[in-house]
Each structure stands twice: as C-alpha cells, then as structure tokens.
N, CA, C and O atoms as CSV, one atom per row, in Angstrom:
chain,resi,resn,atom,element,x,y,z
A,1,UNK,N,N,-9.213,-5.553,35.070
A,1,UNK,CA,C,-9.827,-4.453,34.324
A,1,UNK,C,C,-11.318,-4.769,34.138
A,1,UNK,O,O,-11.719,-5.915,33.934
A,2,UNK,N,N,-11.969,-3.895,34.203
A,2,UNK,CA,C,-13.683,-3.728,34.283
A,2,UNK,C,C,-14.039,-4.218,32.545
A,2,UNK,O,O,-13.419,-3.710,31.611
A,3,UNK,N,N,-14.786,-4.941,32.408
A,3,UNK,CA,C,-15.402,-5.502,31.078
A,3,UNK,C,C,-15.654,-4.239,30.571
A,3,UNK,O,O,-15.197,-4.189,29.429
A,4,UNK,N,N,-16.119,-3.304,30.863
A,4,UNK,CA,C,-16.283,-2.060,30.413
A,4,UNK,C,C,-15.711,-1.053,29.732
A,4,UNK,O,O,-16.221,-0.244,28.957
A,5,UNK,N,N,-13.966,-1.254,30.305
A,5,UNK,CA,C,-13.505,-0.461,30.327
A,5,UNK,C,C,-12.316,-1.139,28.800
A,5,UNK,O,O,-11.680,-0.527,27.942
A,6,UNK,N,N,-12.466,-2.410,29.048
A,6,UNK,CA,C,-12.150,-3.297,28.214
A,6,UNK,C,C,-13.203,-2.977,26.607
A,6,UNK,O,O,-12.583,-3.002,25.543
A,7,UNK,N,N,-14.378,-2.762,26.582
A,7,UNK,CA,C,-14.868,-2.582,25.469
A,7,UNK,C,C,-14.698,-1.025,24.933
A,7,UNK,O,O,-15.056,-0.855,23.768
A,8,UNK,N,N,-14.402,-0.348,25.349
A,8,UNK,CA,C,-14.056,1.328,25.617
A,8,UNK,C,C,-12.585,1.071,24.884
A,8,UNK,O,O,-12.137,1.964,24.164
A,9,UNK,N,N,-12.097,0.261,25.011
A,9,UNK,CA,C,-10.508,0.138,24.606
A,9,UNK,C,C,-10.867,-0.454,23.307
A,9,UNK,O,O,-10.757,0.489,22.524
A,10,UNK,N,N,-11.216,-1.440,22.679
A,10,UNK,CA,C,-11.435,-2.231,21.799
A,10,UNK,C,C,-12.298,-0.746,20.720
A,10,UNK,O,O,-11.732,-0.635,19.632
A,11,UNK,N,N,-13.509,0.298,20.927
A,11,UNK,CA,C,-14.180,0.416,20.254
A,11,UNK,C,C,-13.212,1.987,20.113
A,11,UNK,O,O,-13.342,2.749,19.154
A,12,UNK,N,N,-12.356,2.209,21.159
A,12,UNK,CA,C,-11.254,3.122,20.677
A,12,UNK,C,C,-10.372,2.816,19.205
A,12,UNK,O,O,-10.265,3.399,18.126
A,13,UNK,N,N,-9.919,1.795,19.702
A,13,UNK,CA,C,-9.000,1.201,18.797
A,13,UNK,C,C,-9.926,1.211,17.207
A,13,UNK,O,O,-9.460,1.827,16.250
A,14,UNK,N,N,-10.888,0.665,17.129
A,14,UNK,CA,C,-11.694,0.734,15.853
A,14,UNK,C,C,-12.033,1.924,14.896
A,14,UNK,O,O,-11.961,2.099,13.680
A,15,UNK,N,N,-12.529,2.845,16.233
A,15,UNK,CA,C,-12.589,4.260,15.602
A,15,UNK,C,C,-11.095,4.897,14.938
A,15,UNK,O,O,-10.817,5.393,13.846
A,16,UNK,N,N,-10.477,4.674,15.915
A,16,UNK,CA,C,-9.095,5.309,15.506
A,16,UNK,C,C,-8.500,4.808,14.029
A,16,UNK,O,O,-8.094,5.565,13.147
A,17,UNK,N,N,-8.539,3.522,13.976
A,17,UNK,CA,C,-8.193,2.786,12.831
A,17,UNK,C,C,-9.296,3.190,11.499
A,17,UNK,O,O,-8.960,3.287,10.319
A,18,UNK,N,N,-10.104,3.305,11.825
A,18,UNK,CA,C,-11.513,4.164,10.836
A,18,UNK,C,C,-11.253,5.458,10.834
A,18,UNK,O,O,-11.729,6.166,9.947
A,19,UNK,N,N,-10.442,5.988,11.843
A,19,UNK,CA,C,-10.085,7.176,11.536
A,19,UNK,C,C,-8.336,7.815,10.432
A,19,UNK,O,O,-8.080,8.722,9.640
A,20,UNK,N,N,-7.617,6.698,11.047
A,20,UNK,CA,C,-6.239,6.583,10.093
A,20,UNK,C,C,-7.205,5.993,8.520
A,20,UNK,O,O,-6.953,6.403,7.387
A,21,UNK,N,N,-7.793,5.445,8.706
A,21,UNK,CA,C,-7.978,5.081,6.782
A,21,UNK,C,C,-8.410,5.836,5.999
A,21,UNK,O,O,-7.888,6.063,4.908
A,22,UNK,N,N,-9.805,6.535,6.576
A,22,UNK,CA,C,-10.158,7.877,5.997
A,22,UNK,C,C,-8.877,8.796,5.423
A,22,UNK,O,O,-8.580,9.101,4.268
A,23,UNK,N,N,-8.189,9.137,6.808
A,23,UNK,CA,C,-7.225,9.950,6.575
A,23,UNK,C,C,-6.313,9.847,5.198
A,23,UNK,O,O,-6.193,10.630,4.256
A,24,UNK,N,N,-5.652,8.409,5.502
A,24,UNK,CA,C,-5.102,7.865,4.140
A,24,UNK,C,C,-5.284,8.170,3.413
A,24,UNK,O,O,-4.435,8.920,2.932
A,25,UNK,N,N,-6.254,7.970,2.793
A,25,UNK,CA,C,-6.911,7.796,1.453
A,25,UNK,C,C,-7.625,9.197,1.122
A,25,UNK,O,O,-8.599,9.372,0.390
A,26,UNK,N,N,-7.125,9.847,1.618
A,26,UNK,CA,C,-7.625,11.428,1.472
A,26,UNK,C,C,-9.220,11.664,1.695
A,26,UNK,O,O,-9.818,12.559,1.098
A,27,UNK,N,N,-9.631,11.086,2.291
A,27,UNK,CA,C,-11.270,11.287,2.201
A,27,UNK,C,C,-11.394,12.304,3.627
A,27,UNK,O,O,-12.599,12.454,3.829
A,28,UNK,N,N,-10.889,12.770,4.282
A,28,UNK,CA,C,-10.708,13.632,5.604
A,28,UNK,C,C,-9.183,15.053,5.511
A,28,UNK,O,O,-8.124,14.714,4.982
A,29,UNK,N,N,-9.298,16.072,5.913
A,29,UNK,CA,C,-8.390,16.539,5.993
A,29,UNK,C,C,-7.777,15.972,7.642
A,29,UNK,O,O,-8.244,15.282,8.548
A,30,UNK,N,N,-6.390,16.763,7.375
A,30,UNK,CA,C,-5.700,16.612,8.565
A,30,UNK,C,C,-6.342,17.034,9.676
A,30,UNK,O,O,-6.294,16.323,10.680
A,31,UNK,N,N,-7.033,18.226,9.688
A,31,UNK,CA,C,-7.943,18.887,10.840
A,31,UNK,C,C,-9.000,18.201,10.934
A,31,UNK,O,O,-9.642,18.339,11.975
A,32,UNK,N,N,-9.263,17.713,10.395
A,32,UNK,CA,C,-10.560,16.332,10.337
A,32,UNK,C,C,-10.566,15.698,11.373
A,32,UNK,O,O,-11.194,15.741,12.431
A,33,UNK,N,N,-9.555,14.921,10.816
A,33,UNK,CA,C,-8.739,13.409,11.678
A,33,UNK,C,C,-8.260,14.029,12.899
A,33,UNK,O,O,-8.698,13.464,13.901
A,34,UNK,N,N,-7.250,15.336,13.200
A,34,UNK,CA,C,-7.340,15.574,14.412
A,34,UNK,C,C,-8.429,15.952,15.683
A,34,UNK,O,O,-8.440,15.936,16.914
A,35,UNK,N,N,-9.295,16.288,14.594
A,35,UNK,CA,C,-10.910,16.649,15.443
A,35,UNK,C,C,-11.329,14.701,15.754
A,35,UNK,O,O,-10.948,14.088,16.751
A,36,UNK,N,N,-11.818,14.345,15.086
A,36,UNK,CA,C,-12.044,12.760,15.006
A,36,UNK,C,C,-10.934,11.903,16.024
A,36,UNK,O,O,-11.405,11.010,16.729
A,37,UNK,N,N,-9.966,12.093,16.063
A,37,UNK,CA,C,-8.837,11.630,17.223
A,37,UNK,C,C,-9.647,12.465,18.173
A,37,UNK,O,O,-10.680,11.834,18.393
A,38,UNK,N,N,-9.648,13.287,18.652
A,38,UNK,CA,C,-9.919,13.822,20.081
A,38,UNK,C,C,-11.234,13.663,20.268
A,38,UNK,O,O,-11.606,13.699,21.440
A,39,UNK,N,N,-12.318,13.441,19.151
A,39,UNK,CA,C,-13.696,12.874,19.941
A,39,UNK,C,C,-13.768,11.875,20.001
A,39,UNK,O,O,-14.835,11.450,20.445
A,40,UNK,N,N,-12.780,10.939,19.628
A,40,UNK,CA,C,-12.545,9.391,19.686
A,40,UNK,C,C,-12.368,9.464,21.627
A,40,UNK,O,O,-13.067,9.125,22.583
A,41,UNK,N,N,-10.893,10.168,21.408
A,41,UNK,CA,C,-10.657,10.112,23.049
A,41,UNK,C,C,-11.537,10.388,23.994
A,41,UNK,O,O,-11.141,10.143,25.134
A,42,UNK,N,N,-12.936,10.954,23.858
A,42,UNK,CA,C,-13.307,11.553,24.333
A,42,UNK,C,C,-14.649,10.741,24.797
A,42,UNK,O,O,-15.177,10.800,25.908
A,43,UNK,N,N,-15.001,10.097,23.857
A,43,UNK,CA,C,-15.931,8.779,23.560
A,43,UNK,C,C,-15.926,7.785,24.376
A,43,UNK,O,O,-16.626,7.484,25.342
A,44,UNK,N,N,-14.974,7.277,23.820
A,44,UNK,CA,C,-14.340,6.225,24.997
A,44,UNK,C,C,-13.176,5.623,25.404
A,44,UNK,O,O,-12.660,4.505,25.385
A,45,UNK,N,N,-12.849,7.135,25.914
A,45,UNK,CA,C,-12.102,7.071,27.418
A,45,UNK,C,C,-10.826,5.855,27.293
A,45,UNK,O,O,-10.750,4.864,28.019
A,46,UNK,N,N,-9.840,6.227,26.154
A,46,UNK,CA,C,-9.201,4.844,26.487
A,46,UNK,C,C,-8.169,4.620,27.775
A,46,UNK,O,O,-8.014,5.722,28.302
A,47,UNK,N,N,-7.610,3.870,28.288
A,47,UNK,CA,C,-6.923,3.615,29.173
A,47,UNK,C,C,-5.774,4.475,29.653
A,47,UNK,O,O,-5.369,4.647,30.802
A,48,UNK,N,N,-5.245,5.086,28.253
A,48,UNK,CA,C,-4.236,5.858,28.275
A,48,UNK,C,C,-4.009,7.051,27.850
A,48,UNK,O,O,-3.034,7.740,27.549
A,49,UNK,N,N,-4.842,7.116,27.883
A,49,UNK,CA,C,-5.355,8.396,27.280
A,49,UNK,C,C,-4.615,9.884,27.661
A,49,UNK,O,O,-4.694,10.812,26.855
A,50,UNK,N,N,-3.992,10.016,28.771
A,50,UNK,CA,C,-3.038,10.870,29.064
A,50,UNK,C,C,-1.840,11.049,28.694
A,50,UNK,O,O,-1.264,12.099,28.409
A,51,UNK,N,N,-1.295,9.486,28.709
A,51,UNK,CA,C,-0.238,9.192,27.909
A,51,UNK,C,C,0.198,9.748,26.504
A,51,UNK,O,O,1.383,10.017,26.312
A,52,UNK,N,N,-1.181,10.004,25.068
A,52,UNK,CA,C,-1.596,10.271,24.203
A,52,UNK,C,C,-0.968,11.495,23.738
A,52,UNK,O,O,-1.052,12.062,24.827
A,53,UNK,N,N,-0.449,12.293,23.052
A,53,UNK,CA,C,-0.440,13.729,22.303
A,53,UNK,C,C,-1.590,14.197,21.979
A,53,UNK,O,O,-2.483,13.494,21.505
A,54,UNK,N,N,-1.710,15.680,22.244
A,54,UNK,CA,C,-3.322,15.984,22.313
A,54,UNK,C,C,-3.335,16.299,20.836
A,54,UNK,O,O,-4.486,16.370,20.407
A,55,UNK,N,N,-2.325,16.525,19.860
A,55,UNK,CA,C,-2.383,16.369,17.950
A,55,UNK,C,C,-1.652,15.661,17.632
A,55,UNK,O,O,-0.602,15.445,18.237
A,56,UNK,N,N,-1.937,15.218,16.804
A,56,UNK,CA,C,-0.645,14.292,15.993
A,56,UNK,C,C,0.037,14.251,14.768
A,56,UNK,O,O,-0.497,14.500,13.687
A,57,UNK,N,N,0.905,14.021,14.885
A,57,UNK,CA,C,2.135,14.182,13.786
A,57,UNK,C,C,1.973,13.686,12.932
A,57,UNK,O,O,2.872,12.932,12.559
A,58,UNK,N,N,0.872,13.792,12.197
A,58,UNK,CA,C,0.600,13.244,10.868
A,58,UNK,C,C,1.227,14.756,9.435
A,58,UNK,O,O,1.260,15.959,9.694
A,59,UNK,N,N,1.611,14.126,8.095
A,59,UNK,CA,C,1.969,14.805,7.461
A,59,UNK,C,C,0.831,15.402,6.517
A,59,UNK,O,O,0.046,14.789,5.793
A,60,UNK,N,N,0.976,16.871,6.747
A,60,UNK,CA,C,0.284,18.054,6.007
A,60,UNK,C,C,-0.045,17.929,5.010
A,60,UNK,O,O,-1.248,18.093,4.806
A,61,UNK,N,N,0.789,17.595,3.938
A,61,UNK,CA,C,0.564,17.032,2.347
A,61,UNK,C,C,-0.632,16.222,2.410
A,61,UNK,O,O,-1.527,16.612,1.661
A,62,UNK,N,N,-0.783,15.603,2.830
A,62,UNK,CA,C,-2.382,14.511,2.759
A,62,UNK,C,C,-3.007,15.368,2.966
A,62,UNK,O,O,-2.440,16.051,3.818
A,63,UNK,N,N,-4.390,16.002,2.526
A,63,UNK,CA,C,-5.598,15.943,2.631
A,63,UNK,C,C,-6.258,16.178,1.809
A,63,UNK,O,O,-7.478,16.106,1.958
C-alpha cells in the first residue's frame, strides 16, 4: 500500500472518530454527522470506501 494512501486511512479514521464524539455528546445533529461522514469519505478517500453505507444507522433521539 502507497504511504499515501496509508495516511488517507489513518486521517479518515481521526475525522470519523471526531466525528462520532461530537455526535455523542450532542454538539452536532444527526444530519450533521451524516453530512461530516460523507465529506470525511470524500476527503480522504479511505480504502473502503465502497464497502461503507452511504448513511448511517445512528439513533434519531441524539441531537
């Protein structure tokens, strides 16, 4: 795997995780975090990205 493509994965993973905590903790709505998930994906390109659900099943009650 390309060093590149390797840091694209790593700075996915970060955002995403910056993106679940927000969420948590109510500081984002659900449409937030689903906007924020898909410019995450979009950013950088993770590996699997196809694999992925284009929304996610997070619960409504939070936001």
């Amino acid at each position: 795997m390309e060093q590149q493509k390797i840091i694209d994965e790593l700075n996915y993973y970060r955002a995403q995780k910056i993106t679940e905590m927000l969420y948590e903790q109510g500081m984002i709505s659900f449409v937030e975090y689903d906007k924020l998930t898909e410019l995450n994906r979009e950013s950088f390109s993770p590996l699997f990205a196809d694999l992925l659900p284009k929304t996610l099943e997070k619960s409504s009650n939070q936001s």
